[in-house]
C-alpha positions in Angstrom: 9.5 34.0 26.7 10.5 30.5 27.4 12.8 29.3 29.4 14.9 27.2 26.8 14.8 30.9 25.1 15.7 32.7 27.6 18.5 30.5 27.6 19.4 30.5 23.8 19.8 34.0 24.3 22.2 33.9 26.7 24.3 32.1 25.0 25.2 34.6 22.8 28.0 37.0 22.8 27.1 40.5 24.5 27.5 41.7 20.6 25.2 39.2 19.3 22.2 39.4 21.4 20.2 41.6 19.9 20.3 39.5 17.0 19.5 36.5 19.2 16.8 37.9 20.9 15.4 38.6 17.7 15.8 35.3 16.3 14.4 33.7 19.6 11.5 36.3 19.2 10.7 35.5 15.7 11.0 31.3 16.5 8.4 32.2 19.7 6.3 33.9 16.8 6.1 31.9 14.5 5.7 28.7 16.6 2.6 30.4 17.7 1.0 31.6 14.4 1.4 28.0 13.3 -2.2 26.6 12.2 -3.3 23.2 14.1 -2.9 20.4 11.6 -4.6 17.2 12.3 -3.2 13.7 12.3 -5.1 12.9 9.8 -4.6 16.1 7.0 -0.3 14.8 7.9 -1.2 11.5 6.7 -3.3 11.4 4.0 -2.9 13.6 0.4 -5.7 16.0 -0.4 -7.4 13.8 -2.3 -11.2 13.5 -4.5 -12.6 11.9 -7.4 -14.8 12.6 -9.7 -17.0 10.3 -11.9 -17.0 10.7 -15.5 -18.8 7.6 -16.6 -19.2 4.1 -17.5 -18.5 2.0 -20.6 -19.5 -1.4 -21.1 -17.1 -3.8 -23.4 -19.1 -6.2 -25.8 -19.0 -9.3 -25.4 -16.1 -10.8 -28.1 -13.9 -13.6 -29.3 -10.2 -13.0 -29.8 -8.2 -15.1 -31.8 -10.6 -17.7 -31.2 -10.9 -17.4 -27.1 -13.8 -15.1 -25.6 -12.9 -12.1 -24.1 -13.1 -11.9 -19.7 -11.6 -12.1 -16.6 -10.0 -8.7 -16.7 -9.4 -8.7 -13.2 -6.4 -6.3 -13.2 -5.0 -3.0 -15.0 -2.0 -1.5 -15.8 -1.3 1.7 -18.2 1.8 2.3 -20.3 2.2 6.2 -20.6 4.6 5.8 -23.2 2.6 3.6 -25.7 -0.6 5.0 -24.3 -2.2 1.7 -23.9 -3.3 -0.4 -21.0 -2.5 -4.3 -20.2 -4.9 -6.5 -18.6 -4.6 -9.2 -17.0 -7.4 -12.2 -17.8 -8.8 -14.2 -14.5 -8.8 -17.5 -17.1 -7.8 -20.8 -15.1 -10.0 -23.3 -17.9 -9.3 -24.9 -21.1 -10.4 -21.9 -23.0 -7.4 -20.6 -23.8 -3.5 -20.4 -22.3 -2.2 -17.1 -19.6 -2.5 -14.1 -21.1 -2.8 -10.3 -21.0 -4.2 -8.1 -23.2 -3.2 -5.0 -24.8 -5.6 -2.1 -24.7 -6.4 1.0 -26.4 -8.4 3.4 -24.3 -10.0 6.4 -26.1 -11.4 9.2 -23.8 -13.9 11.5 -25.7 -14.5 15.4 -24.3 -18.0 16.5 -25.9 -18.5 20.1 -27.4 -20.1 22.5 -24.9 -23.1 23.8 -25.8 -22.3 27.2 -26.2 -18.5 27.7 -26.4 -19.1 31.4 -26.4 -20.7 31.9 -22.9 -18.4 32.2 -19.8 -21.1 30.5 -17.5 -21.2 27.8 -19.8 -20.7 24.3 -17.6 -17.5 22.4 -18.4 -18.3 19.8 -21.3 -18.5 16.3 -20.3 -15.1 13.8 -20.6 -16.5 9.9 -21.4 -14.7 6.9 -22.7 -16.0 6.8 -26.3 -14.6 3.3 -26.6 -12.1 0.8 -25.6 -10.7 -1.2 -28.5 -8.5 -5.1 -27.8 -5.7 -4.8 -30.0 -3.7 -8.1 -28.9 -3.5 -11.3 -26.5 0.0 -12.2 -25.2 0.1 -15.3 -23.7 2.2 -15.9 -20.9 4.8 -18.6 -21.1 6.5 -20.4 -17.9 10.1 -20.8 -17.3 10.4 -24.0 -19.9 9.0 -21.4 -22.9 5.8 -23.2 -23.5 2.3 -21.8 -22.0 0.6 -22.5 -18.6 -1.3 -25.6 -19.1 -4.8 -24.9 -17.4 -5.4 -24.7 -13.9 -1.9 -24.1 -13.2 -2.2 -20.3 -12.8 -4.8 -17.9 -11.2 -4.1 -14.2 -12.5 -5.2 -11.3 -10.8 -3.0 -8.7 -10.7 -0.2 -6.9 -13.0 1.9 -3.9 -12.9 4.2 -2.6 -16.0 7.8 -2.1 -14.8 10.3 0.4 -16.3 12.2 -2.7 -17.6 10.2 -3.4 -20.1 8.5 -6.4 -18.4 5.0 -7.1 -16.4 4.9 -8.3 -12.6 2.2 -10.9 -12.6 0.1 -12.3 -9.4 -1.2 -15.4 -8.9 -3.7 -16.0 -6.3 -3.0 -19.4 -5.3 -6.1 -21.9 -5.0 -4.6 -24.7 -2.7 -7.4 -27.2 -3.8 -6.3 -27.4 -7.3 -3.2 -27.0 -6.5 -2.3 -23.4 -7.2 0.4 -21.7 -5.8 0.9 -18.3 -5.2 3.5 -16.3 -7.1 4.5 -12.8 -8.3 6.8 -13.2 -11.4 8.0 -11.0 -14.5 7.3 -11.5 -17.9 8.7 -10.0 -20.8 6.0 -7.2 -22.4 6.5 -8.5 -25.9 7.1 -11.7 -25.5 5.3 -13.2 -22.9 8.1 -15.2 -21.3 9.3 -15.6 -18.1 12.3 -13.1 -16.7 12.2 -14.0 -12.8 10.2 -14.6 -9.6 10.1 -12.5 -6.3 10.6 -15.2 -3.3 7.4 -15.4 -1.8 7.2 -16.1 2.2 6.9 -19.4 3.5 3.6 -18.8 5.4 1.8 -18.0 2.3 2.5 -21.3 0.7 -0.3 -23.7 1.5 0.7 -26.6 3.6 0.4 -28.2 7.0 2.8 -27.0 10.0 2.1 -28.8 13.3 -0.9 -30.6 11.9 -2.3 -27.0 11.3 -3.2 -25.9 7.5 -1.3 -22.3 6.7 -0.9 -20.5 3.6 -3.5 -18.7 1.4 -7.1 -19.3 1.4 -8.9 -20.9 -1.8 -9.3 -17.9 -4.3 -8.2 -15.1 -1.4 -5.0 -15.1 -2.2 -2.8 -12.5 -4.1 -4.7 -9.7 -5.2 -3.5 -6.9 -5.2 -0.7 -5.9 -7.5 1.2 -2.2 -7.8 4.9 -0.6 -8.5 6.2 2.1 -6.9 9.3 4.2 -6.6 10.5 3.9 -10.2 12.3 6.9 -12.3 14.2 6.5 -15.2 17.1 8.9 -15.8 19.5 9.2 -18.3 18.8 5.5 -19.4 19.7 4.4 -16.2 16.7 3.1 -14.3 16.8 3.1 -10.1 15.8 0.3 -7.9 11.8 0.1 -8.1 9.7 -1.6 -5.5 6.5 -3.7 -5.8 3.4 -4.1 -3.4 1.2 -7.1 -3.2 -1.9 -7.5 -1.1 -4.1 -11.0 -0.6 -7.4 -10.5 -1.0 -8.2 -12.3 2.6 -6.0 -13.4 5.8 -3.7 -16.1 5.6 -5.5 -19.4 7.0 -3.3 -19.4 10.2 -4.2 -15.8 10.3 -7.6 -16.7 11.0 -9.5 -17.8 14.6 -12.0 -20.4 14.0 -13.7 -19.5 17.5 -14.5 -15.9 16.1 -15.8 -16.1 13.2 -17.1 -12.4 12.5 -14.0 -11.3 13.4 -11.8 -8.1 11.5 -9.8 -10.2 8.6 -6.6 -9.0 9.4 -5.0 -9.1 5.9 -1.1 -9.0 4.9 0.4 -6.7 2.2 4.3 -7.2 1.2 6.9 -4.9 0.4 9.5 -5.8 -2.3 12.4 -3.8 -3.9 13.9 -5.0 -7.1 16.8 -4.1 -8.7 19.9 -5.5 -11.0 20.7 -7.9 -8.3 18.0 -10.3 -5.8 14.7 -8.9 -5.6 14.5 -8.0 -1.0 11.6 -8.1 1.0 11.4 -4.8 2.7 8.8 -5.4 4.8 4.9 -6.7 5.6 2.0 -4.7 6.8 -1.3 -5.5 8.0 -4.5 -4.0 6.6 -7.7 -3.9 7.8 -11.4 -4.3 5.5 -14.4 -2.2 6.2 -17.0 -4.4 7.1 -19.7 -5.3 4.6 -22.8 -3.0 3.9 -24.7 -5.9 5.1 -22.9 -6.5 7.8 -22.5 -10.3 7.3 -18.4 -10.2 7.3 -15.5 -8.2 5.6 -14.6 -6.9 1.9 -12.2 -8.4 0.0 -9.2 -6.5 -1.1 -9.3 -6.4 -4.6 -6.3 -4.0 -5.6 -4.2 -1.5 -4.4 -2.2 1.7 -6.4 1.0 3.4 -5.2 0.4 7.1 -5.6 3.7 8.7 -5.3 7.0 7.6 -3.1 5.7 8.6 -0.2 3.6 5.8 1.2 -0.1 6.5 -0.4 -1.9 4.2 -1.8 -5.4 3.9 -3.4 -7.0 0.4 -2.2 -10.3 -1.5 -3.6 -12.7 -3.5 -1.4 -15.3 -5.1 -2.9 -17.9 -7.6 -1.1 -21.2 -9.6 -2.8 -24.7 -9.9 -1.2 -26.8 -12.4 -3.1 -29.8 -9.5 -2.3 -28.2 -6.1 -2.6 -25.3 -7.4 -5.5 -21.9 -5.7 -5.6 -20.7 -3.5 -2.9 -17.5 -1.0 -4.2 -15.4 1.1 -1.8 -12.4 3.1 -2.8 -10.1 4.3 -0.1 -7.0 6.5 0.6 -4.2 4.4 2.0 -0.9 5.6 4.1 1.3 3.3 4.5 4.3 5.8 7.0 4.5 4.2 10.4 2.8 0.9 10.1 4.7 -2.1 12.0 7.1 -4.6 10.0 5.3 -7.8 10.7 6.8 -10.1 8.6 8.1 -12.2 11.5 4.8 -12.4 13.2 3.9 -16.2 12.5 0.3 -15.7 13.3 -2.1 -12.3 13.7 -4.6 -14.6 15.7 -5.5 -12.8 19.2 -4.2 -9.5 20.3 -3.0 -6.8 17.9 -3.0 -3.7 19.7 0.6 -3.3 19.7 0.9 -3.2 15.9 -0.1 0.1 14.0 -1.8 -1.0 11.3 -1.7 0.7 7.3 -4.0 3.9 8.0 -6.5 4.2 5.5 -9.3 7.2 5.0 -12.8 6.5 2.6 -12.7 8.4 -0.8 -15.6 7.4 -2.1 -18.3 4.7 -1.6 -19.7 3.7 -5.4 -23.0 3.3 -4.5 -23.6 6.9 -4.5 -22.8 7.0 -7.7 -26.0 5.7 -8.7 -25.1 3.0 -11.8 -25.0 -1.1 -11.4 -21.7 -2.1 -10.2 -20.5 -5.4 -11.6 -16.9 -7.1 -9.7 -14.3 -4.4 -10.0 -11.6 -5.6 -9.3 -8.5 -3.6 -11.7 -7.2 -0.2 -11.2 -4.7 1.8 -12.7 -3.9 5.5 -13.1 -4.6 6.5 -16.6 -3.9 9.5 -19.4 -4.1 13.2 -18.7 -7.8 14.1 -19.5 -8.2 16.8 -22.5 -8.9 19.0 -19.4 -5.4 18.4 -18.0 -6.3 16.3 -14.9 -5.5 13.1 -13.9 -7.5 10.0 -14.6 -8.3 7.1 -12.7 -9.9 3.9 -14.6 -11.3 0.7 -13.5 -12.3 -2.2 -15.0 -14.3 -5.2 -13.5 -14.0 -9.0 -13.9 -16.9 -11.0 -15.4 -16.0 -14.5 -14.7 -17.3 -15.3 -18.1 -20.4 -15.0 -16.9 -23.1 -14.2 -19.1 -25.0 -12.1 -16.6 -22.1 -10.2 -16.0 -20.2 -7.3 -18.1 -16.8 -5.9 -18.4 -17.4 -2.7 -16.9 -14.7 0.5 -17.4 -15.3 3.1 -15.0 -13.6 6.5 -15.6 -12.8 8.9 -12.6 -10.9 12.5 -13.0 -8.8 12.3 -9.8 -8.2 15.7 -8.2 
């Protein structure tokens, strides 16, 4: 017996310690029968995925405007439909997301009868554009073109989407996050976005997002709705790449150290929490670091799915899906620069679910992810969907996953 148990059962009256001795006895017990869990299992959920399969939309017009860009994903449980966001910054057509339905197809198994009989398979049977909304700024009137670069979007339990835009600094894009209304399209509010993202010149330095590297990734977390009262909710956004001042010219190949904020939003001022930094697994080819197309809250607790995707002229699209946690990493939203030494700040942890090569199917440029309907076997799915520049060598891929 321990000391510090040996002394706990002093403590206690001469009447009492037989029951203290066996409480200090059954603490001693216990602490040693207790299995050896490693950092990592205390960090990360028990997590895999499964793939389902792949579904290809046709190419299409509507309302007059060819169909592409989807380059984010969000899924309404209630309406069961998804909302993408289009990638669209030309003359084609104004802002807009589209509303999708989604319709997952379970095959009959080949002999219903036998017990051995393999699960039938679940597919997307086919994914169906029901509308455009366009999005219309703060005056009521659409985004002219090349004023906005859409990537991301999340559905809010107001009845609203949060909307990214990446920010391209040579056409004069800046980054934002704001609301719009679901059915309307217009403009509800903005989320004050840090004055080192904006691109401009500080001490005859450049700062701010990158050209096309800015925000990305787009999720909402923490959201209930209860007796028609609806709690705070908080929102995530990741840039695809560092911040230009983030970056040291002298190292070239070095890790992108990438920033992801941390707002909560309420019925008064949307706060910034906090900022984390996030590290990209280098490329497969080993010629630089993925870009950080999307993240996905998971639960209130701090996990996170995240998307890194990279491009090799040779090999083509490189796809990895990862588990993030997000308990313990440093505040650094009053670190002006993440040039040099970062050893004294813990970064998000993250752990590799799954690498899509192995799954043996052309990838095209995934970038959208969202947590989809229950499967007809009661599971959860996952779905992506992958941005084709509106180019005609590229597709709009859906990938379905059952995540487990």
């Amino acid at each position: 017996m321990s000391v510090s148990l040996l002394r706990l059962f002093a403590r206690f009256p001469a009447p009492g310690r037989m029951a203290g001795l066996a409480i200090a006895l059954l603490v001693l017990l216990t602490g040693c029968s207790l299995p050896q869990v490693s950092v990592e299992d205390r960090l990360f959920l028990n997590l895999a995925v499964d793939f389902l399969g792949a579904y290809e939309l046709p190419p299409q017009t509507i309302e007059g405007v060819p169909l592409g860009g989807l380059s984010g994903l969000t899924y309404d449980r209630e309406r069961d439909r998804f909302y993408a966001i289009s990638d669209d910054r030309s003359d084609r057509g104004a802002a807009r997301f589209y509303t999708l339905l989604l319709t997952v197809k379970q095959d009959e198994p080949p002999s219903p009868t036998a017990d051995t009989a393999p699960a039938a398979p679940i597919k997307i049977d086919r994914v169906t554009v029901e509308k455009p909304t366009l999005l219309l700024a703060e005056d009521g009137v659409p985004y002219p073109s090349s004023t906005i670069d859409a990537e991301g979007i999340a559905l809010s339990p107001r009845q609203t989407v949060f909307i990214s835009s990446e920010g391209v600094p040579v056409d004069g894009i800046l980054p934002f996050i704001s609301e719009f209304d679901l059915a309307t399209g217009q403009w509800t509010s903005s989320l004050p976005v840090p004055a080192q993202y904006v691109p401009r010149i500080v001490d005859n330095q450049p700062q701010g997002v990158q050209n096309n590297l800015g925000f990305e990734g787009l999720t909402l977390g923490g959201s209930s709705t209860s007796g028609g009262y609806r709690e705070p909710f908080r929102i995530f956004v990741s840039a695809e790449s560092a911040l230009t001042q983030d970056l040291n010219p002298a190292t070239p190949n070095q890790v992108v150290p990438i920033r992801l904020l941390h707002y909560l939003v309420s019925e008064g001022l949307p706060l910034l929490l906090s900022e984390h930094l996030y590290f990209p697994d280098p490329t497969p080819q080993g010629t630089g670091y993925a870009g950080l197309t999307e993240i996905l809250a998971l639960d209130q607790g701090g996990h996170f799915l995240s998307l890194e995707r990279s491009f090799d002229p040779l090999s083509g699209v490189s796809v990895r899906l990862f588990q993030m946690a997000m308990g313990g990493a440093t505040d650094i939203s009053s670190v002006v620069s993440l040039k040099g030494d970062l050893s004294a700040i813990q970064p998000i942890r993250k752990k590799l679910l799954l690498d899509l090569k192995d799954l043996g199917i052309r990838l095209d440029n995934l970038e959208g992810m969202t947590l989809g309907p229950q499967l007809p076997d009661g599971t959860q799915s996952l779905v992506l969907v992958s941005d084709d520049n509106f180019n005609p060598a590229q597709i709009t891929q859906f990938l379905l996953f059952r995540l487990r």
